[in-house]
N, C-alpha and C positions, 0 to 999 in steps of 0.2 A: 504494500500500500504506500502510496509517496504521499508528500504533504496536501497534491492538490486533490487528495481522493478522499482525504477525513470529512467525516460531516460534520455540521455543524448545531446539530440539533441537538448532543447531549447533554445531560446535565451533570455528571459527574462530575470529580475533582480538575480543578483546572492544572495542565501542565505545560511545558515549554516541550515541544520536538524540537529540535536540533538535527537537519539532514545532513551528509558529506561535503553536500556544498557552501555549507554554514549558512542556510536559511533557516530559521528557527518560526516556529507556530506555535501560539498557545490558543490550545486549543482544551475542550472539556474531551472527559473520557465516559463513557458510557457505564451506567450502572442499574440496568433492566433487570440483571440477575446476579449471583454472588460470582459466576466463572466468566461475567463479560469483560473486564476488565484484566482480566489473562489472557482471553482473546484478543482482547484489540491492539494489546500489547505484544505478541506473539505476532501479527500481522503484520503489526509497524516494526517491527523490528528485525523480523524475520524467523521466526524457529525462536526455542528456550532463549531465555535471557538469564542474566544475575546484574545483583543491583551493588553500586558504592554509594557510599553516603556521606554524612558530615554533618554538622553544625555550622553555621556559618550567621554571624550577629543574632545568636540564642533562640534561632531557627532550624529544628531539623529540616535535612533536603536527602533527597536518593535520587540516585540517575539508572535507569536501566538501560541496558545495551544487550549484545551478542555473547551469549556465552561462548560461542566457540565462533570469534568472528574472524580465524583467520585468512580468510578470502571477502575479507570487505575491505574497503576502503578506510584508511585514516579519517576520523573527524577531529580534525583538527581545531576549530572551532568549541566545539564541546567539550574537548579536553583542556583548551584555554580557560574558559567556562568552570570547570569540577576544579581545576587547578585554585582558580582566584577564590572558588568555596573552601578551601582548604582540604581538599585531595590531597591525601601525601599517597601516591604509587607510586612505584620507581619512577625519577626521572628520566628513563629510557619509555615509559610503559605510556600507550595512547589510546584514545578509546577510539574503537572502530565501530563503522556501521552509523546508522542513526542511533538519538540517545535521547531517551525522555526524562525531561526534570518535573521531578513531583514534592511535597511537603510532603513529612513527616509528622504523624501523632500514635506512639507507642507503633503498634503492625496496621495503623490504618494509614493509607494512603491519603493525602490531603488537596489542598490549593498549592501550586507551586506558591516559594513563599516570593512577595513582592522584591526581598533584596537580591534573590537571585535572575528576576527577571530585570532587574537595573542593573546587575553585573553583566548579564548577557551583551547589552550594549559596549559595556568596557571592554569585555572579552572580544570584541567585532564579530556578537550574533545577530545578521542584519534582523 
């Protein structure tokens, strides 16, 4: 699924996508059911994902990507992005594929939080 294919009619938690080519979407994620929102993620992303997270200005955030993304593309962009949240992965380590930012509350998925959609700008998420 690419960014121009989300709809826009959900009302789930709001998130930032962040595509290869450093276009970023926020967009809501759907929550019709308890497993739609592993679906839509699995679609945008491509297959299994796993998530990194952080705190950043006493905001949980989580990014999800490729678990096993090694035939995707660099996103360079969003790994600028996790970086300025305070991502510590190796400094060699980049995230691949598309990457969704979402808020953090205890194991529920939230609103992306506002500081990291003003980082996005700094980070050059158009």
């Amino acid at each position: 699924m690419s960014l121009d294919q989300l709809p826009a009619d959900y009302t789930g938690p709001l998130a930032l996508v962040v595509s290869t080519d450093g276009i970023a979407r926020a967009v809501r994620m759907p929550d019709d059911s308890p497993a739609a929102p592993v679906k839509w993620l699995q679609d945008l992303i491509g297959g299994h994902f796993e998530g990194i997270g952080g705190t950043s200005g006493g905001e949980p955030w989580i990014a999800y990507l490729a678990e096993d993304g090694e035939h995707l593309a660099l996103n360079v962009r969003a790994t600028a992005l996790a970086r300025h949240l305070g991502w510590l992965g190796h400094p060699a380590d980049y995230l691949l594929g598309t990457v969704v930012f979402l808020g953090r509350r205890g194991t529920e998925e939230t609103d992306v939080p506002e500081r990291v959609l003003a980082l996005a700008g700094t980070a050059g998420v158009q």
